[in-house]
N, C-alpha and C positions, 0 to 999 in steps of 0.2 A: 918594535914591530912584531917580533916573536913572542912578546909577551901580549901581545893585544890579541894576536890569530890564536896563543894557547889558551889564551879568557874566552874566547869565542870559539874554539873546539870543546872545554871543555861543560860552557852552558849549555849548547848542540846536544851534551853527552844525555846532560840534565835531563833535558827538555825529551828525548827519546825516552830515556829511564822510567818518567811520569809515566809517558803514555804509556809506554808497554806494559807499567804494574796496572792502570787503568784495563787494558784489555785483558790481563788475566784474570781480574774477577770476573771476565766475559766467557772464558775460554771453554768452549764445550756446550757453549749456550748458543743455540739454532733462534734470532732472533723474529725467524720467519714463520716460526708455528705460531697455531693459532694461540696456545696458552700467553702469549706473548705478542700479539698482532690483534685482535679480534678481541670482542668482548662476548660474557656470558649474561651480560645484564645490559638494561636499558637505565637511562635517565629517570626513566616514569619509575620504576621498581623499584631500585635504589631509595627514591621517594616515597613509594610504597612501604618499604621494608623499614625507612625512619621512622614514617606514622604508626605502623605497626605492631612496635616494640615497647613494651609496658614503659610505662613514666618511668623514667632517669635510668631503665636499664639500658646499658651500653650494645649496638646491634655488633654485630659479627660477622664479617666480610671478609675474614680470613680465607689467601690462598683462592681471593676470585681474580677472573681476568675479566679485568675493568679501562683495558686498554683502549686510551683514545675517546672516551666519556664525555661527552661536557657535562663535568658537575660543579659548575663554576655556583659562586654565591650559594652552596647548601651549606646547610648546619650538620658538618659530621665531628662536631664534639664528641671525645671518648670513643668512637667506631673502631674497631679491630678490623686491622688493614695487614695481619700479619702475614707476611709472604704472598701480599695481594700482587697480582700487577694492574699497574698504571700505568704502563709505556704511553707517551705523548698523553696523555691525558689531561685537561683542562680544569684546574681547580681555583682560577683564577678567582679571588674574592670571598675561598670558601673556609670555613670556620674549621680548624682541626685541633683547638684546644684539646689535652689529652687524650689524643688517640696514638694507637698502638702502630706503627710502624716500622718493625724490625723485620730485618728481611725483606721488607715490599720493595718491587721493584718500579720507581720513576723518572726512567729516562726519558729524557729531553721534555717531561711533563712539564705543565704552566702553573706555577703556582707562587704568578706577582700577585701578591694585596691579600693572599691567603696568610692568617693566624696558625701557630702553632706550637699555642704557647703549652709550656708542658707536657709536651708530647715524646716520644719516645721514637727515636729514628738511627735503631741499633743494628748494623750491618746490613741497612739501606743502600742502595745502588741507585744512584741520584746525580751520574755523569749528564753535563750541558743541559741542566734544568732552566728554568727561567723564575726565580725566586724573586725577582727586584721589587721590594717594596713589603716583601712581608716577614712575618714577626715569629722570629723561634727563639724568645726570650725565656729561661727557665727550663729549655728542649736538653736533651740528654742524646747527643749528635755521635757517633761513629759512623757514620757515613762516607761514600765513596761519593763527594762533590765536585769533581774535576772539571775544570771546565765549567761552571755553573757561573751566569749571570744573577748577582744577587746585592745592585748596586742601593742602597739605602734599605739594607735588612737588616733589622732588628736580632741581635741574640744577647742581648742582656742576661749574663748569667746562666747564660745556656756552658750546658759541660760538653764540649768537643773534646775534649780527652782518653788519650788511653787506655784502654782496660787493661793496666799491669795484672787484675787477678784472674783472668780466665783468656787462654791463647792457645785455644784449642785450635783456632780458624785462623791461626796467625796475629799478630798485634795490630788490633781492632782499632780504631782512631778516628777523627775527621780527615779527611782526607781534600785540599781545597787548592790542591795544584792548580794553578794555571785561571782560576777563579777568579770573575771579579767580583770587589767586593768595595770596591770606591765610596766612601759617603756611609758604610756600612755600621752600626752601633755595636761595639762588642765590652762594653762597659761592663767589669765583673765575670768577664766572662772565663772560662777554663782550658785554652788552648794548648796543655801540657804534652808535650810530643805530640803535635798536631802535624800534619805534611803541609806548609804552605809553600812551597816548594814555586817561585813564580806567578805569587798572588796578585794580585793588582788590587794593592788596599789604599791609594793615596785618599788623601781626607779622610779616614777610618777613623775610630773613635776606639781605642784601645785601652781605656784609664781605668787601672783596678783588675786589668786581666792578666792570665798566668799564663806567658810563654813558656815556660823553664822547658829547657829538651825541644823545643818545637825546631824544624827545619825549614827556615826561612829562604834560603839563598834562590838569589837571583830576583828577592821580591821589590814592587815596589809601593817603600812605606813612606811618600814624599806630603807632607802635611801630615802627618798622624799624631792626636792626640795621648800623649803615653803616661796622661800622670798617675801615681802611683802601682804602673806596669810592674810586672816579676820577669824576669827575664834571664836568668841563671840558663848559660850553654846555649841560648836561641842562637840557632844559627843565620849567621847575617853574609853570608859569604857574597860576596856579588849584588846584595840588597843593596837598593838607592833608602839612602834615608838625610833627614835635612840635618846636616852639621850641629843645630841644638839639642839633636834626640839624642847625643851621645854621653851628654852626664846617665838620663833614666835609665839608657840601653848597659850600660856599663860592665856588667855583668854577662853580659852576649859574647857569643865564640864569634871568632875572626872577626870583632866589630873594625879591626883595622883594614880588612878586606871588603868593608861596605863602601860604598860609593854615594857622597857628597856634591848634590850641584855646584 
């Protein structure tokens, strides 16, 4: 009994921990101004601004407030979104092959069935988006995704990995606490010190990607695909995983302390 109430105080512990590191990338940020509430563009402009821009030169939407948009189904292939905001904004179905995304901020923005492949989404704030269904295969993710619904998304090969070479902003990473990511593709992909800290991956597709260092506990990886996974020090503390995933996992911290139906 004591040992059950101190598994269940100390996930409680967890689980506050996420949130609170989620709110300090908030902290100091008045989400009620307009830079952040309001937009400076329309839907028609935006449109405007794509036809307007010489053939295959990339537009430049840097540092706009584009909060709450429907730009659902555009083609903003390549567009520089650096330090844009998108709060709530609707990009459902819209193309974001190699665009620039570092620093933009989209919270709780829609962006099921949008592409994103090759994109760049480097200290993006991208708490309880709604991703499910679209494709950040070959993306290059440090992002803060907590909480993000993201159930049959593609990241094939995408790097969610840590920046060991520059922490100036602190150690930069995916971030996918509390995340679901159910039915999720991450085939090849790069989760090396990732925070999956409470993920909800079951049915995931993990074969070929690199956990090593990533912080799993409390996740759960119940059907997960793991063949030729990397897994050196993943932390599995509290993680459900299915009794066969423990030859591949082998190599995972506390795998004695995961939890088997």
């Amino acid at each position: 009994m004591w040992i059950s109430k101190n598994c269940a105080a100390l996930a409680l512990a967890a689980i506050l921990t996420s949130a609170a590191a989620a709110q300090d990338m908030l902290r100091g940020v008045d989400l009620t101004q307009p830079a952040y509430s309001s937009a400076e563009m329309t839907r028609a402009d935006v449109e405007a601004a794509l036809a307007a821009r010489e053939k295959d030169a990339p537009l430049d939407l840097s540092g706009k407030s584009l909060n709450g948009l429907d730009l659902s189904n555009l083609d903003l292939s390549s567009v520089n979104f650096r330090a844009a905001r998108l709060v709530k904004t609707k990009l459902s179905g819209a193309k974001l092959d190699h665009a620039i995304l570092d620093q933009a901020w989209l919270l709780e923005a829609d962006l099921s069935g949008a592409t994103f492949v090759d994109a760049r989404l480097f200290a993006a704030q991208m708490q309880r988006v709604n991703g499910e269904g679209a494709d950040f295969s070959l993306a290059r993710i440090a992002a803060d995704l907590t909480g993000a619904k993201l159930r049959g998304a593609k990241f094939v090969e995408a790097d969610l990995s840590a920046d060991m070479k520059n922490q100036s902003m602190g150690l930069m990473r995916a971030v996918l606490s509390t995340a679901n990511v159910e039915g999720a593709d991450f085939t090849a992909a790069d989760l090396s010190r990732a925070d999956l800290r409470f993920l909800h991956a079951a049915s995931a597709n993990f074969s070929g990607a690199k956990l090593d260092g990533a912080d799993a506990s409390g996740a759960d990886f119940r059907g997960v695909k793991w063949d030729g996974v990397r897994a050196m020090d993943l932390d599995l503390d509290s993680a459900q995983i299915d009794a066969v995933a423990k030859g591949a996992l082998k190599d995972a911290k506390d795998l004695d302390k995961a939890r088997t139906p």
